[in-house]
MIVO-219738 format. One record per residue (C-alpha): x, y, z; residue in one letter; residue number from 1. Coordinates in Angstrom, 1 decimal. Last residue first. Layout:
residues N
       px       py       pz   code   pos
        X        Y        Z      A   NUM
...
end
This chain:
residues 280
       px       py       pz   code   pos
    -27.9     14.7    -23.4      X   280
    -25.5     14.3    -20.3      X   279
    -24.2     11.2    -21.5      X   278
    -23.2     13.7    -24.5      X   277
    -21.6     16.0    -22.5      X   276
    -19.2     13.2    -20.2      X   275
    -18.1     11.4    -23.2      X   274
    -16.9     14.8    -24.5      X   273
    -15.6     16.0    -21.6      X   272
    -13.4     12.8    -21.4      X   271
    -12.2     12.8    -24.5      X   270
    -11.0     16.6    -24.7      X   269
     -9.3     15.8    -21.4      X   268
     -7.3     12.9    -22.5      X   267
     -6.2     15.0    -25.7      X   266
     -4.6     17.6    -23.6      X   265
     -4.0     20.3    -26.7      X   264
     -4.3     23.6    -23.9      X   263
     -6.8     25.3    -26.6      X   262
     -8.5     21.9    -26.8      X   261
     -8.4     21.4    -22.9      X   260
     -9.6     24.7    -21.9      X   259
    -12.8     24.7    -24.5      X   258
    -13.9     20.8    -23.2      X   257
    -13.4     22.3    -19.9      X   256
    -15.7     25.8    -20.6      X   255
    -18.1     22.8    -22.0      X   254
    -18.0     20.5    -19.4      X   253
    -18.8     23.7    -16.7      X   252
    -21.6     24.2    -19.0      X   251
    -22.7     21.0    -19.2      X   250
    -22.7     20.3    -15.4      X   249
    -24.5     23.7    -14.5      X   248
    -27.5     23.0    -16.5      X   247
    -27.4     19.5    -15.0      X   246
    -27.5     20.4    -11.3      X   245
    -28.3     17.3     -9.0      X   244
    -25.7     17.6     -6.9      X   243
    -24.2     14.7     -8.8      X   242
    -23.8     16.5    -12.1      X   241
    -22.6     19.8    -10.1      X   240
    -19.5     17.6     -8.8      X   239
    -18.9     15.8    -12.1      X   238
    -18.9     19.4    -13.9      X   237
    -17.0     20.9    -11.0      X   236
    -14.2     18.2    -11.7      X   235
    -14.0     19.0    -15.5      X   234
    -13.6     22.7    -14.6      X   233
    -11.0     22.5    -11.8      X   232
     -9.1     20.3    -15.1      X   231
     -9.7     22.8    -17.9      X   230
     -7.8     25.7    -15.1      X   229
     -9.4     29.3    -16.0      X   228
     -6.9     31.8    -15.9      X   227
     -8.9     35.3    -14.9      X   226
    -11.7     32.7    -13.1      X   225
     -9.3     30.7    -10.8      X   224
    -10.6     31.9     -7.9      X   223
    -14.2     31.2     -9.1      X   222
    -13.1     27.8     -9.9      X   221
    -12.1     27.0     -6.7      X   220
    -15.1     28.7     -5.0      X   219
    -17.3     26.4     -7.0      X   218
    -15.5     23.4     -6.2      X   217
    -15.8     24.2     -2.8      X   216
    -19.5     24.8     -2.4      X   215
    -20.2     21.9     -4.6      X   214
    -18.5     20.2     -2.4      X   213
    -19.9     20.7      0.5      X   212
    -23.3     20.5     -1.5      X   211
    -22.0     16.9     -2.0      X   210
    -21.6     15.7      1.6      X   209
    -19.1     12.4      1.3      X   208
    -19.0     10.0     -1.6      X   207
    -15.5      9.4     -1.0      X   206
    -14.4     10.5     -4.2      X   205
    -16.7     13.7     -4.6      X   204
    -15.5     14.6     -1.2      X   203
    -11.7     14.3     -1.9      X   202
    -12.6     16.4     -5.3      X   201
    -13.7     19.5     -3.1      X   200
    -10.9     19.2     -0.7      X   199
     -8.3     19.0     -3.8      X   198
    -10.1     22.0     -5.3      X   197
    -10.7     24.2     -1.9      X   196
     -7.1     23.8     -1.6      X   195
     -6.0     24.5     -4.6      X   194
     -7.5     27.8     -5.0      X   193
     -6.0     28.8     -1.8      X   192
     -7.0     28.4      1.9      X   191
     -7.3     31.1      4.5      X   190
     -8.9     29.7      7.7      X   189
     -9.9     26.6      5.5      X   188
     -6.3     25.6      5.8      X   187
     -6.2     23.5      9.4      X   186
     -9.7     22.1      9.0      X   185
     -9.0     20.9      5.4      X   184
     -5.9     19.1      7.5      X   183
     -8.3     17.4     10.1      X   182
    -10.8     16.1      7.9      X   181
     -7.9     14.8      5.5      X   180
     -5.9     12.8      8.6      X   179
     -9.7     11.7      9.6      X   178
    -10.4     10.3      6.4      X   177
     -7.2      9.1      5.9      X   176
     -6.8      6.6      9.0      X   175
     -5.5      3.7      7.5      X   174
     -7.9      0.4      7.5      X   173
     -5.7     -3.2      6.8      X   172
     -7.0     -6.4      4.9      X   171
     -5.5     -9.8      5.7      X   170
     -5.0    -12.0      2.6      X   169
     -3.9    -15.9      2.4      X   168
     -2.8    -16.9     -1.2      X   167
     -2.0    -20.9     -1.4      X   166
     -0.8    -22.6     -4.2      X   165
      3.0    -22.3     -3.5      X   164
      3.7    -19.3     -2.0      X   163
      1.4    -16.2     -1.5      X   162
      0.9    -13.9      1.4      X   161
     -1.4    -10.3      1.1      X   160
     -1.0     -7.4      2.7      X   159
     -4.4     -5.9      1.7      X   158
     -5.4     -2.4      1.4      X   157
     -7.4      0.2      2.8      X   156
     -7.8      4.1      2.9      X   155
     -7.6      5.7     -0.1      X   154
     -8.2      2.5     -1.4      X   153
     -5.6     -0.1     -2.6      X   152
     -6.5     -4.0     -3.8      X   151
     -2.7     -4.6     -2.9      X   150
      0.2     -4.7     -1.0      X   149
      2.3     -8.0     -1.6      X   148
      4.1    -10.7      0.1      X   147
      6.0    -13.4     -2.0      X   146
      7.3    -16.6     -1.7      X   145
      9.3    -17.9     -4.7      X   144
      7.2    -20.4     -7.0      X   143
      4.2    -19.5     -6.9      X   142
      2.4    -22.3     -8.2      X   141
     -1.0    -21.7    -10.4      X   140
     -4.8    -21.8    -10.0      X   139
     -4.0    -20.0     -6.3      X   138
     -6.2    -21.7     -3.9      X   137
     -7.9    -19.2     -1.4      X   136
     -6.8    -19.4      2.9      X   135
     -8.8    -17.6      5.2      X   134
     -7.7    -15.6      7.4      X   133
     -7.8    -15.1     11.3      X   132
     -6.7    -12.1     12.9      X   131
     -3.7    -11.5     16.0      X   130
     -3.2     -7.7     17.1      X   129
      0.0     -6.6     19.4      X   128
      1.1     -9.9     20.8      X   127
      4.0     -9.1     22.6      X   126
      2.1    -10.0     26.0      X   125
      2.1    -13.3     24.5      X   124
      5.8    -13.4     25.0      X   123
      7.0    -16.6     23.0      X   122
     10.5    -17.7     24.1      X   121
     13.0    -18.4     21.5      X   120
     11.7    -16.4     19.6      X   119
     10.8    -17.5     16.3      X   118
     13.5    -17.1     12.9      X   117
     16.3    -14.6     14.1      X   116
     14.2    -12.1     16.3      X   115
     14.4     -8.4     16.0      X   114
     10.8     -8.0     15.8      X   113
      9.4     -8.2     19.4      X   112
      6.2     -6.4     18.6      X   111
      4.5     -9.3     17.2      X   110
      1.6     -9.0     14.4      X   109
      0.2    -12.7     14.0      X   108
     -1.6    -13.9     11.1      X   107
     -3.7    -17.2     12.1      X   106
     -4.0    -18.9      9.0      X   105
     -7.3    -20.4      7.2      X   104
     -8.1    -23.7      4.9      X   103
     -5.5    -26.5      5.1      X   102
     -3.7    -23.8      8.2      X   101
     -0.6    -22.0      8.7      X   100
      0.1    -20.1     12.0      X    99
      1.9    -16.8     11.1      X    98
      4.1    -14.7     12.3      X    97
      4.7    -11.1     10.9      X    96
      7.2     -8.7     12.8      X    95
      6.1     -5.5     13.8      X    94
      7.4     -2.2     13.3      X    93
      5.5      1.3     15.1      X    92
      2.2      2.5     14.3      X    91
      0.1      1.2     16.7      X    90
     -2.6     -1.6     15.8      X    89
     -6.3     -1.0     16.4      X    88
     -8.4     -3.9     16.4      X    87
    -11.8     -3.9     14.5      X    86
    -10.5     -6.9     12.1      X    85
     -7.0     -4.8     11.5      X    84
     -7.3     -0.9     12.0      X    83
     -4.2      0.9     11.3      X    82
     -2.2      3.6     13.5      X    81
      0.5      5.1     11.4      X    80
      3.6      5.1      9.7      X    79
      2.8      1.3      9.6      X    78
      5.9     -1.4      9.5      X    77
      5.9     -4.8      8.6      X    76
      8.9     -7.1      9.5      X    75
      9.6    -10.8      8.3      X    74
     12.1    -11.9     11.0      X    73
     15.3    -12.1     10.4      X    72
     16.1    -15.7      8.0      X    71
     13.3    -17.1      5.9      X    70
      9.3    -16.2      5.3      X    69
      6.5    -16.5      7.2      X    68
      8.4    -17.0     10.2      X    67
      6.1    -20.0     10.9      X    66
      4.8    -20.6     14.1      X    65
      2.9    -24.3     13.8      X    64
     -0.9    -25.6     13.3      X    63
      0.2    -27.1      9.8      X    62
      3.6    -27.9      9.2      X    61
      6.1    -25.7      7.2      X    60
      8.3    -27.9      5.2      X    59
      5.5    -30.4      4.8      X    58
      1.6    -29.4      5.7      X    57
      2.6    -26.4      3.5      X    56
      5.7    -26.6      1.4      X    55
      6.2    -29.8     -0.9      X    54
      9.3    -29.6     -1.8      X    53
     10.7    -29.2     -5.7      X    52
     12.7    -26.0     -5.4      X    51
      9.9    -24.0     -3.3      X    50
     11.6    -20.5     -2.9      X    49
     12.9    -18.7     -0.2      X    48
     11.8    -14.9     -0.2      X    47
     13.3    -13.0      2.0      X    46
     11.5     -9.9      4.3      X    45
     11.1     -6.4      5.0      X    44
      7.4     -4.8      4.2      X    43
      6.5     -0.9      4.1      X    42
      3.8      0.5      5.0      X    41
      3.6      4.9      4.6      X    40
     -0.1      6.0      5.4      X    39
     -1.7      8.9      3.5      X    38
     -4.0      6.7      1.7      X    37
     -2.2      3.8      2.0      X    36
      1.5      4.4      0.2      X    35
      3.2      1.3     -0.3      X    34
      7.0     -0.1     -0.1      X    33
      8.0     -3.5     -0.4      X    32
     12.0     -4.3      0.7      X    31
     13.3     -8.2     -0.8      X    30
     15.9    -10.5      0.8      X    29
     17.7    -13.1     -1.0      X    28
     16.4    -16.7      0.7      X    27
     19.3    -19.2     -1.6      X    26
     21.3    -15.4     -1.0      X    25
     23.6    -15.4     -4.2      X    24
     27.4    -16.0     -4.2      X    23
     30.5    -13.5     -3.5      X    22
     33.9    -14.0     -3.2      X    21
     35.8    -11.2     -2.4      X    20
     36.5    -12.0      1.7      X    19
     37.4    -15.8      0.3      X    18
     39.7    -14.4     -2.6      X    17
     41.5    -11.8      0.5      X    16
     41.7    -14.9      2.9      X    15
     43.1    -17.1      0.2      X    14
     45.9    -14.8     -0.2      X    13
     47.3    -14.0      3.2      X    12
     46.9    -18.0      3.6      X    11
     49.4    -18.1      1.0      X    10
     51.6    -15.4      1.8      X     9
     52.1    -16.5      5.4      X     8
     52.7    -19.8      3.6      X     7
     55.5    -18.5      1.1      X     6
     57.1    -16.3      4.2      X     5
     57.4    -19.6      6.6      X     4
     58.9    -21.1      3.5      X     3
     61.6    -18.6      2.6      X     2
     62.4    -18.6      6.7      X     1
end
């Protein structure tokens, strides 16, 4: 009995060291989150690493699926609707195959994303948008494969792939413009100061209709006339300066310049001073 107990105690214990050991992921997983404009993408994925192997033409062949990554699938999700080489991809979560290549990729955007590795059977039906990219030598090995979100506009980016030497890049269009068209629509009814201000600098950003701007700035500012704001003031002097009207640029720079010393904001006390005396 004594020896029935001593191994039911035994085994007892190595199951409780076994369910407490812990040892690091050789693939650990990795979460990206980006802000596009007004779009939320975000980027689930691990990240294996190259240890010594040759990786592309060797561990992942040329011309085959790929995971792009290791594990789950690689998943990429849009808050909403992108544009991706003129195709329009739903917002919804995707996960990212791709088809390696010596000098360009096939970048595949599944539907099906709840897939260990490949499917087991490929749906091409589940294809939501496939693009082609080409493939630019990194001067240095990445080590650990990585996925990034970068060269950001207010309404673009890049979700860009890099391991090894290789960096393979497929841009992405987020609808901003017409998410901000449609919201200053909504408040012009009755909007505030702030809104005229953040619609007037959204224009002067995008390079959209000056005057409209100008007309917005102007009405900001003028709301704001018993507490003049230093920073709705340096705006309306870029605004006037591109309309065309240089009388009105200085002297919207100088009631800035004015604001910002009495407010001490040493940033814009530098900038309204670059910005007078290119204007002389």
């Amino acid at each position: 009995m004594k020896k029935i107990l001593l191994s039911l105690f035994v085994v007892a214990l190595s199951t409780t060291i076994n369910a407490q050991l812990k040892t690091p992921a050789p693939s650990p997983s990795a979460k990206l989150e980006q802000t596009v404009g007004l779009t939320d993408v975000s980027v689930e994925y691990s990240r294996p690493s190259m240890k010594g192997r040759t990786i592309f033409g060797d561990l992942v062949p040329y011309g085959s699926l790929w995971r792009t990554g290791a594990n789950a699938n690689t998943k990429v999700t849009f808050s909403d609707d992108v544009t991706i080489d003129g195709k329009t991809l739903k917002k919804g979560t995707y996960a990212l195959y791709t088809k390696p290549g010596k000098d360009s990729w096939e970048v595949i955007f599944y539907s099906d994303a709840n897939n260990w590795g490949t499917p087991r059977k490929w749906d091409d039906a589940k294809v939501a948008v496939s693009t082609t990219a080409k493939v630019d030598a990194m001067p240095m090995k990445i080590e650990t494969f990585t996925i990034t979100i970068d060269d950001l506009t207010n309404d673009s980016a890049v979700l860009g792939i890099l391991w090894e030497n290789a960096y393979v890049g497929v841009k992405f269009n987020t609808p901003t413009d017409k998410a901000v068209e449609k919201s200053i629509a909504q408040v012009m009814g009755g909007p505030s100061a702030a809104d005229y201000f953040s619609s007037a600098v959204y224009y002067l950003q995008e390079g959209k209709d000056v005057n409209k701007a100008k007309e917005w700035i102007n009405k900001a500012v003028d709301m704001t006339k018993d507490q003049p704001r230093f920073w709705y003031l340096r705006q309306q002097s870029l605004i006037l300066a591109k309309a065309g009207d240089k009388k009105g640029a200085i002297a919207a720079a100088k009631a800035s310049l004015a604001g910002a010393e009495k407010n001490g904001n040493a940033d814009y006390v530098k900038m309204n001073k670059e910005f007078l005396a290119e204007m002389k």
